[in-house]
Structures are given as C-alpha cells and as structure tokens.
ROLUM-298897 format. One line per 5 residues: number of its first residue (from 1); for each residue y, z, x of N, C-alpha, C. Coordinates in steps of 0.001 Angstrom, whole numbers, plus 500000, padded with zeros to 6 digits. Each point is the difference from the previous one (the first is absolute). Layout:
<pts>
NUM) Y/Z/X/Y/Z/X/Y/Z/X | ... .
</pts>
This chain:
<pts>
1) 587232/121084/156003/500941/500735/500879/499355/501322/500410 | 499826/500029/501160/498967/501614/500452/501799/501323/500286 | 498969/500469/500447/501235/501631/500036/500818/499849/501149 | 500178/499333/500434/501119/499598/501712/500725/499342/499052 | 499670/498720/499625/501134/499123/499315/501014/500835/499405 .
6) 498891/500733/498903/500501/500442/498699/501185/500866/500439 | 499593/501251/501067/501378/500706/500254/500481/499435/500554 | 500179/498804/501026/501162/499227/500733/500784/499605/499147 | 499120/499273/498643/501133/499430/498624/500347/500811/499349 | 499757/501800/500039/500698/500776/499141/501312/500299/500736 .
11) 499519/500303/501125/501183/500426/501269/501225/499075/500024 | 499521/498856/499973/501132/498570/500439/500959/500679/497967 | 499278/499817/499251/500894/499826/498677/500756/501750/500050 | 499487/500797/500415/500435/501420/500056/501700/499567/500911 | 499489/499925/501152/501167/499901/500715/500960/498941/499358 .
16) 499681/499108/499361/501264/498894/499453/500637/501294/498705 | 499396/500503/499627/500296/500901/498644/500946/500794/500631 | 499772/500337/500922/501077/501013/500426/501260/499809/500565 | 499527/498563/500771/501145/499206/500533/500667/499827/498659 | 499960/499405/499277/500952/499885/498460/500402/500986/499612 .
21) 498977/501376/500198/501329/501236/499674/499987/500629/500947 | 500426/499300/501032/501540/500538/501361/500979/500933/499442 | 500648/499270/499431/501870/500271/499626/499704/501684/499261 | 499074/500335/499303/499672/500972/499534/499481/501162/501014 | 498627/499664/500515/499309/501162/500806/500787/500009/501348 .
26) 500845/498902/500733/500188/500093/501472/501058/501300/500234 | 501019/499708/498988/501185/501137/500034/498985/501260/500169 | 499190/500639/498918/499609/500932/500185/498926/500369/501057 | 499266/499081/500606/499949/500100/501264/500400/500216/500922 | 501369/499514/500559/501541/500420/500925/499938/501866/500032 .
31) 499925/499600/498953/500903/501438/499711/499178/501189/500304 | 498457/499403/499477/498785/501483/500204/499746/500038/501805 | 500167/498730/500415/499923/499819/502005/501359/500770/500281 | 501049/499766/499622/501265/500477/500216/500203/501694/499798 | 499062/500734/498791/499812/501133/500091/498623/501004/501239 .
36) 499169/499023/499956/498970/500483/500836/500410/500237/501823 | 501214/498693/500232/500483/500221/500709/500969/501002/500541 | 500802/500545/499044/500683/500710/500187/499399/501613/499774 | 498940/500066/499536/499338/501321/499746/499303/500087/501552 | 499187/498777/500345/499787/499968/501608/501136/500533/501247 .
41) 501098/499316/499373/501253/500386/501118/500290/501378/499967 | 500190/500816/498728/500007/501150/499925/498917/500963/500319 | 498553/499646/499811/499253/501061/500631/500183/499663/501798 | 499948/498820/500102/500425/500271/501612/501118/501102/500832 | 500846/499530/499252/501393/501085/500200/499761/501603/499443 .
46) 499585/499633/498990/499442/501586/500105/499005/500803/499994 | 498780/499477/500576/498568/500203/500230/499732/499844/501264 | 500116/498437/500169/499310/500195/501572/501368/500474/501387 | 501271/499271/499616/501116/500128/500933/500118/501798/500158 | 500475/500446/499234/500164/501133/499831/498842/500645/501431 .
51) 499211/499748/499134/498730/501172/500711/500042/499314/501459 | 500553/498511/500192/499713/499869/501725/501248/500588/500651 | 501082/500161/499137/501469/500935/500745/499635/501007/500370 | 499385/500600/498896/499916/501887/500178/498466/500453/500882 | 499341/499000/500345/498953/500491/500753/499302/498893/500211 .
56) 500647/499348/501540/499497/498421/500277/498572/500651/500977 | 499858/501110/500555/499253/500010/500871/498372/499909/498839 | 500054/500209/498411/498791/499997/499373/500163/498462/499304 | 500678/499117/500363/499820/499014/499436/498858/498589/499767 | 498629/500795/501203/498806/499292/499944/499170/500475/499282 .
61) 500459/501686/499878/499033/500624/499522/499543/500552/499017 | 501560/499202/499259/500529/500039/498478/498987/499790/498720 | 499716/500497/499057/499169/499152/498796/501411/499176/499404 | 499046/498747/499239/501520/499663/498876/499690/500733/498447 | 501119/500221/499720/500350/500386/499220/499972/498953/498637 .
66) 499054/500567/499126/499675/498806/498633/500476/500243/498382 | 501271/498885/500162/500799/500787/498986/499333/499091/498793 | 499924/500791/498775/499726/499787/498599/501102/499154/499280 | 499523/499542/498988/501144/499124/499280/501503/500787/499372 | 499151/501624/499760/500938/500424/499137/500825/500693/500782 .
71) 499967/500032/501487/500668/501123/501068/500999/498686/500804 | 499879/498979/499114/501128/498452/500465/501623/500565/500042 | 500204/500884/498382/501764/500294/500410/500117/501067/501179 | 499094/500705/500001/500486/500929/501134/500442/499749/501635 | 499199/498618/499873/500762/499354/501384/501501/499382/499873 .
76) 499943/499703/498942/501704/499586/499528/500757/500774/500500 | 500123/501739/499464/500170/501262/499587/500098/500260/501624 | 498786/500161/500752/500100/500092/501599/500904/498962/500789 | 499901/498536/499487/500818/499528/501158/501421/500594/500525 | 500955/500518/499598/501077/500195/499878/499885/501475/501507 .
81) 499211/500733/499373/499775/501607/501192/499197/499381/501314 | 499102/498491/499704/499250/499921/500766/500978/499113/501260 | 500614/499360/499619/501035/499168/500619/501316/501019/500713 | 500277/500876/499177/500903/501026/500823/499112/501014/501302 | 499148/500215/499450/499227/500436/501549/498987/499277/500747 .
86) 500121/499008/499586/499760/499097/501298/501832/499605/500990 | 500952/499759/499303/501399/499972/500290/500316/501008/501133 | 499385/501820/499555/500203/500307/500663/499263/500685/501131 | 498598/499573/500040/499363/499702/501344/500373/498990/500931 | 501061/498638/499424/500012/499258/500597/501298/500666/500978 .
91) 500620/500302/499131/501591/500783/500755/499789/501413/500775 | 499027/500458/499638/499417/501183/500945/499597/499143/501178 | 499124/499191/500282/499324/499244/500721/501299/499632/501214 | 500988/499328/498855/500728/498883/501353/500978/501582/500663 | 500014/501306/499060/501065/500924/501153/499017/500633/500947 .
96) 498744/500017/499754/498976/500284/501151/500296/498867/501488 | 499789/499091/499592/499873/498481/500836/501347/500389/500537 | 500790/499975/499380/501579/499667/500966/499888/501475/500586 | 499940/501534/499851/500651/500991/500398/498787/499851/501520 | 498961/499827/499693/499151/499358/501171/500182/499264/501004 .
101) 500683/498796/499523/500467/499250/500827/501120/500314/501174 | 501307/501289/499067/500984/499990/500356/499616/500930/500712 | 499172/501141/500102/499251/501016/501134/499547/499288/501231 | 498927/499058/499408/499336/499451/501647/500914/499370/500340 | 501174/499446/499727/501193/499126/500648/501018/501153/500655 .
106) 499925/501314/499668/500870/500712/500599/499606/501154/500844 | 498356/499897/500126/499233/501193/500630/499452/499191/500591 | 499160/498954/499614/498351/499675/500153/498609/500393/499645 | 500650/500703/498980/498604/500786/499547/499307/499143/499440 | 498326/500099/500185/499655/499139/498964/499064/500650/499072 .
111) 499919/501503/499847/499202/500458/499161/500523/499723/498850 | 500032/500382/498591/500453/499413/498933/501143/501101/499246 | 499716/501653/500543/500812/501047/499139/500613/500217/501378 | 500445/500015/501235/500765/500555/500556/501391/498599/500120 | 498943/498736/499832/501061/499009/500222/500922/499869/498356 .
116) 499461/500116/498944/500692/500547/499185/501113/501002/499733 | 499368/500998/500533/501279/501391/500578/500581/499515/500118 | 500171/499269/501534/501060/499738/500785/500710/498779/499011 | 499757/499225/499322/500218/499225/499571/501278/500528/498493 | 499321/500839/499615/500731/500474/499192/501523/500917/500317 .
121) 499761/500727/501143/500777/500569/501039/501295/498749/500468 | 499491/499561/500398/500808/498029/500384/500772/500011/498985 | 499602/499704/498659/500223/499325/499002/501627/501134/499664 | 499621/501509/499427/501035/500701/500086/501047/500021/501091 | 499922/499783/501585/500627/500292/500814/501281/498475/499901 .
126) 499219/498742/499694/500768/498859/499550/501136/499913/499069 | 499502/500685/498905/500866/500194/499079/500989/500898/500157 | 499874/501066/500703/501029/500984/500124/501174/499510/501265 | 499261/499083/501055/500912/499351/500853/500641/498904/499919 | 499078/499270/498996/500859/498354/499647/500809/500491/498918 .
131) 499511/500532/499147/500393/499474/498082/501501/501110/500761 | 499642/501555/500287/500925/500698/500187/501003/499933/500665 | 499862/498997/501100/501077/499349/500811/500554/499523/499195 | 499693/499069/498533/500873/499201/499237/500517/500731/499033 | 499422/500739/499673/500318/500938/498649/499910/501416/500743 .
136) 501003/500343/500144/500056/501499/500992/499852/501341/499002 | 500166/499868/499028/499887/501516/499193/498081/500364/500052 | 499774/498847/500219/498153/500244/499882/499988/501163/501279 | 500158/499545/501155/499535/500780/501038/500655/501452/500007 | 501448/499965/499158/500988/501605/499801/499073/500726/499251 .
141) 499121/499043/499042/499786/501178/498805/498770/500900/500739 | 499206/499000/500667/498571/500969/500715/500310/501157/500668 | 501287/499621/500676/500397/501132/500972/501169/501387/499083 | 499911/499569/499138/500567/500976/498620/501677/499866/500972 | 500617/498677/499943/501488/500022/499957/500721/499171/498885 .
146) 501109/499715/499334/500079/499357/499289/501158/498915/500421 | 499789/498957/499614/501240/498746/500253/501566/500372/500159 | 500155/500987/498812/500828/500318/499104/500860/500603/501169 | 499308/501223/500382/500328/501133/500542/500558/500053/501685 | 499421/498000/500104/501168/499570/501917/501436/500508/500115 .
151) 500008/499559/501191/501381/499791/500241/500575/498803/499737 | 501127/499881/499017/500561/498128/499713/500154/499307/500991 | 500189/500512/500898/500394/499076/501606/498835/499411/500189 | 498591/500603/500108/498942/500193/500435/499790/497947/499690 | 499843/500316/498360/499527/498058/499700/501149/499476/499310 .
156) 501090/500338/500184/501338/499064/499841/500919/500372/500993 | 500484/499406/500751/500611/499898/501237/501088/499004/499904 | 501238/500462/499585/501209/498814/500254/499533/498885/498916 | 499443/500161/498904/499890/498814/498748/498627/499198/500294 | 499040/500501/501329/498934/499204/500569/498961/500981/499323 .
161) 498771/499474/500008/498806/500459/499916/499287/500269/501417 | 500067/500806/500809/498725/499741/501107/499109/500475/499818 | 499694/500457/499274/498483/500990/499705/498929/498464/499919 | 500487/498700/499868/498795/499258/500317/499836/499692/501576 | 501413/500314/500428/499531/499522/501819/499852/501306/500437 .
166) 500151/501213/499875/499084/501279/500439/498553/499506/500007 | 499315/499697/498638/498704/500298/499548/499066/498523/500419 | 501154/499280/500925/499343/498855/500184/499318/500435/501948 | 500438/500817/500224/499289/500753/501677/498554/500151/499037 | 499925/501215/499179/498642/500758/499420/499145/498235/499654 .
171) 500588/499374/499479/498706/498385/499521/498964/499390/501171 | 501302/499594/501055/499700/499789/500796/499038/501087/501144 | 500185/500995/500104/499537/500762/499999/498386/499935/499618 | 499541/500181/498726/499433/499410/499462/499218/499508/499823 | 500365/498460/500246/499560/498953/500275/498953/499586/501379 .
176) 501042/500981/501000/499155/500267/501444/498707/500954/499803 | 500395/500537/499582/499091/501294/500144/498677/499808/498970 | 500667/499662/498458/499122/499406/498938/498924/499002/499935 | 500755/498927/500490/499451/498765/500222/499576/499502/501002 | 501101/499681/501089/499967/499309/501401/498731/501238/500915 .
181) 500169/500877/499924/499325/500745/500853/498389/500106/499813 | 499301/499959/498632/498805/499729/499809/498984/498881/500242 | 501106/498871/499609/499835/498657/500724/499559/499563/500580 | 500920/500528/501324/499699/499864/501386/499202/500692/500140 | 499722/501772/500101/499160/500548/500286/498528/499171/499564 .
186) 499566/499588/499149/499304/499256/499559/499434/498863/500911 | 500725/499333/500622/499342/499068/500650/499812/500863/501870 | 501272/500665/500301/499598/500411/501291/499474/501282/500554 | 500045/500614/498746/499302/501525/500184/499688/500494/498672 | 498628/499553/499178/499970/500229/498688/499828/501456/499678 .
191) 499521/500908/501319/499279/501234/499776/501204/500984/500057 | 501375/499697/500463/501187/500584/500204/500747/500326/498058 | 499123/499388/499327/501303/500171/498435/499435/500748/499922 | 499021/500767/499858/499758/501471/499689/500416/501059/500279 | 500921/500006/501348/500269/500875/500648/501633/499323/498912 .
196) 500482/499376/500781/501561/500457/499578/500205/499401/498448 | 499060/499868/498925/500056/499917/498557/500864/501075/499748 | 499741/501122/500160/500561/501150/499290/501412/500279/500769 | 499889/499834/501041/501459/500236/500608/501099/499073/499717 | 499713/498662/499846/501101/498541/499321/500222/500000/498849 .
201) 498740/500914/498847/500581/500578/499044/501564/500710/499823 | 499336/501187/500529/500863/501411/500027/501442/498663/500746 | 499920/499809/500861/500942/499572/501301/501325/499196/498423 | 499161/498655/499595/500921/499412/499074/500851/500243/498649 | 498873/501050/499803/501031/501623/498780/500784/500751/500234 .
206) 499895/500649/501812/500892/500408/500480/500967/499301/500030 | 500186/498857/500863/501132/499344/499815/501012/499773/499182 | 499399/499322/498666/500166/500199/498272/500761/501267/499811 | 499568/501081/499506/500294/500866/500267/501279/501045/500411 | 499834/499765/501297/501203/500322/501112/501036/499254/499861 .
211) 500103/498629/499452/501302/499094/499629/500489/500832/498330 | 498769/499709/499506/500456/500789/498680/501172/501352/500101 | 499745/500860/500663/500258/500645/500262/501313/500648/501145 | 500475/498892/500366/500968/500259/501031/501139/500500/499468 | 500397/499113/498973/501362/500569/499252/500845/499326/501413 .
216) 500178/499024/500009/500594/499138/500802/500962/499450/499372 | 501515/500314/500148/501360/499044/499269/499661/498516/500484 | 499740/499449/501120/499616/499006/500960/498665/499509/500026 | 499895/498597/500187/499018/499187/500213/499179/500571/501142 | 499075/500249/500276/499289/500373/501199/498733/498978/500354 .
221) 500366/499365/501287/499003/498770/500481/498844/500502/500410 | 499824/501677/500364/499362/500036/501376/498436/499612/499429 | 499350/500177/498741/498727/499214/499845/499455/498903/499817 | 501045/499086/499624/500439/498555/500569/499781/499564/501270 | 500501/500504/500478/500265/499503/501801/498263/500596/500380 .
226) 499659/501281/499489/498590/500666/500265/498766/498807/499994 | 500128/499471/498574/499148/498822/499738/500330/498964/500334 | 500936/499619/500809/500539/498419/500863/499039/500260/501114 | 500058/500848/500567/499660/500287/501655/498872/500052/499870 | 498808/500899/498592/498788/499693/500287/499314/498434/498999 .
231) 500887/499446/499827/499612/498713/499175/500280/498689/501409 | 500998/500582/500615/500457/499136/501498/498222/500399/501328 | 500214/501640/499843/498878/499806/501057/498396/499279/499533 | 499811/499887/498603/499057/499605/499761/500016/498597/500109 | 500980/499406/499828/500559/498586/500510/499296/499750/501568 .
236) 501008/500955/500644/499947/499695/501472/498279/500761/500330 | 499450/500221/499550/498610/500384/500465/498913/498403/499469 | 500277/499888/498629/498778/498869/499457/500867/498559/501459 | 500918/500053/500415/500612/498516/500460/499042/500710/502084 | 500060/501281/499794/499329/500471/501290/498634/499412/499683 .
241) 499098/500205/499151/498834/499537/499673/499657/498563/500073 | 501158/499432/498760/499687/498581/500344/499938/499182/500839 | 501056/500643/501497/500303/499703/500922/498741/499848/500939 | 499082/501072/499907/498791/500672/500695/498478/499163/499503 | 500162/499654/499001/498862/499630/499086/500195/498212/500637 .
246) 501511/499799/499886/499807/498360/500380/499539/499658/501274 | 500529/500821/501352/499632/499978/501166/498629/500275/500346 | 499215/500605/499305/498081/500327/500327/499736/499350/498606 | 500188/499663/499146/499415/499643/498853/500441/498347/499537 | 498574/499479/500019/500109/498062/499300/500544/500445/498585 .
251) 501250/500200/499841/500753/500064/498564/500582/499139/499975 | 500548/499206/498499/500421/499438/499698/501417/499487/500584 | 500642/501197/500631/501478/499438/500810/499526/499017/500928 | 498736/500460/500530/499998/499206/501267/499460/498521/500409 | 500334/499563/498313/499325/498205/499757/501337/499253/500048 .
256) 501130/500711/499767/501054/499372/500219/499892/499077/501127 | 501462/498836/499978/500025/498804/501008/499952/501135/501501 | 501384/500878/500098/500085/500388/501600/498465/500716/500358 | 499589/501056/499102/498544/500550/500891/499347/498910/500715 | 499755/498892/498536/498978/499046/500605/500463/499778/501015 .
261) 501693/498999/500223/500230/499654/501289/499582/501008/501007 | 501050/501007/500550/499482/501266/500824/498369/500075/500514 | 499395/499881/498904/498398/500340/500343/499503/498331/500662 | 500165/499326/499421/499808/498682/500853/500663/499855/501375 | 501208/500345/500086/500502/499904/501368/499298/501158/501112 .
266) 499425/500964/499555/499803/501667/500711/498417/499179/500756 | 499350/498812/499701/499197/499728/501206/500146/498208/500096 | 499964/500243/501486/500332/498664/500761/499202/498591/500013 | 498889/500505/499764/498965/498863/499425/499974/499340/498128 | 500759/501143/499859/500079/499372/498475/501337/498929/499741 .
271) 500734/500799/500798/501282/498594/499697/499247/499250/500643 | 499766/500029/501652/499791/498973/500352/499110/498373/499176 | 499000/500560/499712/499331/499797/498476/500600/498640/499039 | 501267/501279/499630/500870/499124/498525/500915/498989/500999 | 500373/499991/501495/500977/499457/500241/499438/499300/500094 .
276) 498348/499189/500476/499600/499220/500292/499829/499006/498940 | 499410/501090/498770/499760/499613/498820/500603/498756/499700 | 501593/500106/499777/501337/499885/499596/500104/498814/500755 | 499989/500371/501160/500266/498461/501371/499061/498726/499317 | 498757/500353/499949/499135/498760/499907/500060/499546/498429 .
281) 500350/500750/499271/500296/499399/498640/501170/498912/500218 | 501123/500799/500658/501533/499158/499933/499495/498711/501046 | 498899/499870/500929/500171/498978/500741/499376/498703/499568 | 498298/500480/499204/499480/499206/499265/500794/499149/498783 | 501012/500856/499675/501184/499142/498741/500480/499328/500507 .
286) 500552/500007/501393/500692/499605/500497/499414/498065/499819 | 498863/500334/501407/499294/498643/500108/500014/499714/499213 | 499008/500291/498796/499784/499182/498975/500606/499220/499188 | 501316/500643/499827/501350/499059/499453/500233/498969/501096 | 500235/500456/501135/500253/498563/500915/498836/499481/499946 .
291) 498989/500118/500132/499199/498958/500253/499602/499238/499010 | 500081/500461/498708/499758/499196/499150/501353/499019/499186 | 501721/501111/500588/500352/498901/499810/500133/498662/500917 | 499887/500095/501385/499979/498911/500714/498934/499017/499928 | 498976/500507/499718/498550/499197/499081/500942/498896/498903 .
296) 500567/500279/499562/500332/499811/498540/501014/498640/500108 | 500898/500656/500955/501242/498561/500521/499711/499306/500735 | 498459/499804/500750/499669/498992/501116/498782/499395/499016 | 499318/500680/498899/499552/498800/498799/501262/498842/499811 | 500674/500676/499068/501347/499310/499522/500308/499003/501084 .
301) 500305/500433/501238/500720/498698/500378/499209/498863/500493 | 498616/500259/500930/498913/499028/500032/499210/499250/498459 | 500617/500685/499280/499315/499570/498447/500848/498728/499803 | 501465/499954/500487/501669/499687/499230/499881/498571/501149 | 499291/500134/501623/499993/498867/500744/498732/498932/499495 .
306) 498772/500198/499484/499030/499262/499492/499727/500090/498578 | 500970/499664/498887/499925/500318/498981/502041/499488/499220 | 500099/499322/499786/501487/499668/499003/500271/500840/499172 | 501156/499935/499749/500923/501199/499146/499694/499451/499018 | 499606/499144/499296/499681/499548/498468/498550/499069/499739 .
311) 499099/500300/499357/498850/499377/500071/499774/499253/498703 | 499240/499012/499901/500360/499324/498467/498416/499398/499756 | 499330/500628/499267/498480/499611/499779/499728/499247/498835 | 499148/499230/499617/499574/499465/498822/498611/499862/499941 | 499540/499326/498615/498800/499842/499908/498903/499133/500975 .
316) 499020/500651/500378/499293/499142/500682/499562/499517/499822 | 499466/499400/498503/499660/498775/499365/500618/498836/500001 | 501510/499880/499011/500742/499348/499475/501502/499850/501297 | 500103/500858/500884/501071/500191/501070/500991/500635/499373 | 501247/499480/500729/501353/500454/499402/500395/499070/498986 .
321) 500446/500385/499270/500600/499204/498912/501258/499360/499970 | 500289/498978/500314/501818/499756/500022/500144/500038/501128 | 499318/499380/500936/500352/500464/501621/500934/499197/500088 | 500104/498440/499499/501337/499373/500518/501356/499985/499377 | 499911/500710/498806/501011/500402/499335/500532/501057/500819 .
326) 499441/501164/500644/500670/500876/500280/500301/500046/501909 | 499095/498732/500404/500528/499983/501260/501440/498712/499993 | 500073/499201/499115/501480/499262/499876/500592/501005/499477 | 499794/500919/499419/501134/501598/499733/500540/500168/501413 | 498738/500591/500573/500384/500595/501226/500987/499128/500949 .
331) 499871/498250/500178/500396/499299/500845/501379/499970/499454 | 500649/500175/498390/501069/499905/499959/501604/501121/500490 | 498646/501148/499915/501007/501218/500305/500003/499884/501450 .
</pts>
C-alpha cells in the first residue's frame, strides 16, 4: 500500500468515525456556526452599518476594522446604542426627504435648505389652519386669547354649535390657497409659487384668524361662499382649457364616436370613399347569395328529372338478393 492509498484509507475510516459520533459533535457544531453568526450580525450592525450612516461619503475609503476575540462582548454591549442611532439617522433622514418634498411642492425650489425652509414653514402654517380649524383653542392660544374668556353666544347659539360651520369658510379656504393653488401653479406657471407662497400663507391664517375672532352670536357664511366662487372659477377656467386643448389638440376627447364622425364627414372625398366602400360590399352579398342560391335549386331540380327519388344498389358480383321475393312484395301492394 504506497502513501495515496494509505491516506485515502485513513481518511475514508476517519470520516466513518465521526459519522458514528454525529449525535455528539453535530449539536455542538450548530451552536459554535450559530454563535459566529451572530457575532458576524452584530459587528455588521455595529461596525460596518454604523460607520456607513454617520459618514457614507468615506465608505470606500474606509479601513475595516479587526476585532479580537476578547473585544466579542463589546459588540453585544454596542448593539443596542448602535441600532438607536442608526434609528435615528433613519428618522432624521425621512423629516429631511418629506420637509423637502413639501417645499419643492409648494415653492419649487430645488436647492435642498431653502426648499426645506419653506417646507418646514408649510408644515407649521398646516397645522395651525387645519388641526386649528378643528380644535380652535390652538390658534386662541398663539394669539394670547383664551377659549374661556368668548362670548357664550359666540360658539353656542340657541343649543347649536356653529363654531364648526364658521371655521368651515377658513378650511376651505385653505384648501384653495394650501393645496389647490400650488398644484395648478405647478403645471401652468411653475415659476409663479414663489411669488404668492408667502402671501397664501399669511392670506389662509388671516382668514383663520379673523373668524376666530369675530365674536359673532351668528353663523357667518361670507368665507364659505369666498371659497365656492374661487373653487367654481377654477372649475370654470380648467373646463375653459379643456375646451381649448380639445379643439387644437389630438387629445383623448377627440377619439370619441361623434369627433370621429364630424372629422370624417368635414371632407367630401372621404365619405365619398366609405359610401362607396359600403355600396360594393352590400352589393357583392347581395349576388352572391342569389347566385349561388339559384345555382343550388336548378342542380336539385335537373338532378330530381334524370335521377329517381329512391335508388336501390347491390352487389356487383352476386346482384340483388331476393329480387323475386321482393318484387311479388311490390306486385301485391
């Protein structure tokens, strides 16, 4: 036996040896992969993750970091701080992203700290016009008045509440000025929200505000009716547009059945065209049914004069079988 054999036959009996004590070494195997793993998961989370949160722009240029056996609990020890500030880079992160978002959606800015500003600016002006429309002591307290200190008429009136249909002019309100107006500006004049950002501010607090403040025994519509008329003209302007856009513009209204018709009829060679179209289809059906059915009934009846209504064949070997049996049939009936 030379030295290949010899360790192939030590190897082959090694591995059966061990296979027989499985039930013993495998558990503790599990368990040492099961720890290595989880010491891996933890220096990730708090070695390499960490350091790509807090400073992704050095993350090529990074060394790794080579931890020792005995510096193993301290990643334990770290996961816990390392996981809370990554948490809150992540939540720093998403109020960057949104107050950003909500700037270039209400300015257009797209630098990153002014669309923020504004964004943050937005964010307060929302809350003080929505939430405070619903919850009215918010907007008393900024202006140093207190709930307390109204007139009872003011938000109880005859056993009613109107202080929600007062404060429902300021929403709407709002809503125009807040929402609807950036919108639009957006698609038909994007360079215009800069200019009146700050004024639809101020404009929808005022409103707010000035209702707060009336000390009104009575329901008062008039900012209601304010925001009908400019929620109506914005109506009657986009239906001016659409109106304008369908007449010079291949848009979608104008695939409907009547355009098509209309536009087919508007030149004289084109019906002429389909009418012809139409004619020689309906005339060719026409013939062809007659002619093939009259084909059809002048077979039949020249078939019906040289040819009997009942034909009776047999073998051409052997003949008919029973011919005189069945012609004394015939002679008796």
């Amino acid at each position: 036996m030379n030295d290949n054999e010899h360790h192939s036959f030590m190897s082959t009996v090694g591995k059966l040896l061990l296979a027989f004590l499985g039930p013993i070494w495998l558990p503790v195997y599990w368990i040492w992969q099961l720890l290595i793993g989880l010491v891996g998961v933890c220096y990730y989370l708090v070695i390499e993750r960490t350091q790509n949160v807090l400073s992704p722009a050095r993350v090529n240029s990074r060394t790794r970091i080579k931890i020792q056996w005995f510096l193993v609990p301290l990643l334990f020890i770290g996961l816990v701080p390392a996981l809370a500030v990554q948490l809150l880079v992540a939540v720093w992160q998403l109020l960057i992203w949104w107050h950003r978002i909500l700037g270039s959606w209400q300015t257009g800015f797209q630098t990153t700290i002014p669309a923020i500003l504004a964004g943050v600016l937005t964010e307060i002006v929302f809350l003080i016009v929505f939430v405070g429309s619903q919850y009215h002591p918010l907007p008393l307290k900024l202006i140093g008045l207190e709930y307390n200190a109204l007139n009872p008429y003011w938000f109880r009136a005859e056993g009613d509440d109107p202080i929600r249909v007062l404060l429902a002019g300021p929403i709407l309100i709002g809503l125009f000025s807040l929402v609807l107006s950036p919108t639009i500006l957006a698609r038909v004049w994007p360079g215009l929200r800069k200019i009146v950002f700050v004024p639809a501010m101020i404009f929808s607090m005022a409103v707010l505000f000035n209702t707060l403040k009336s000390f009104e025994p009575s329901v008062n519509f008039r900012w209601v009716y304010v925001a009908g008329g400019l929620f109506a003209l914005v109506l009657l302007l986009s239906l001016m547009v659409l109106s304008w856009r369908t007449l010079h513009r291949s848009t979608a209204l104008r695939q409907f059945v009547w355009f098509s018709a209309i536009r087919l009829l508007e030149k004289k060679r084109i019906a002429l065209f389909s009418l012809a179209a139409v004619t020689l289809c309906t005339a060719m059906l026409l013939i062809i049914i007659s002619v093939m059915g009259g084909f059809v009934e002048q077979v039949k009846e020249k078939s019906h004069g040289l040819m009997g209504d009942i034909i009776i064949e047999g073998d051409k070997v052997r003949g008919f079988p029973y011919y005189e049996g069945f012609e004394n049939d015939e002679n008796r009936r």
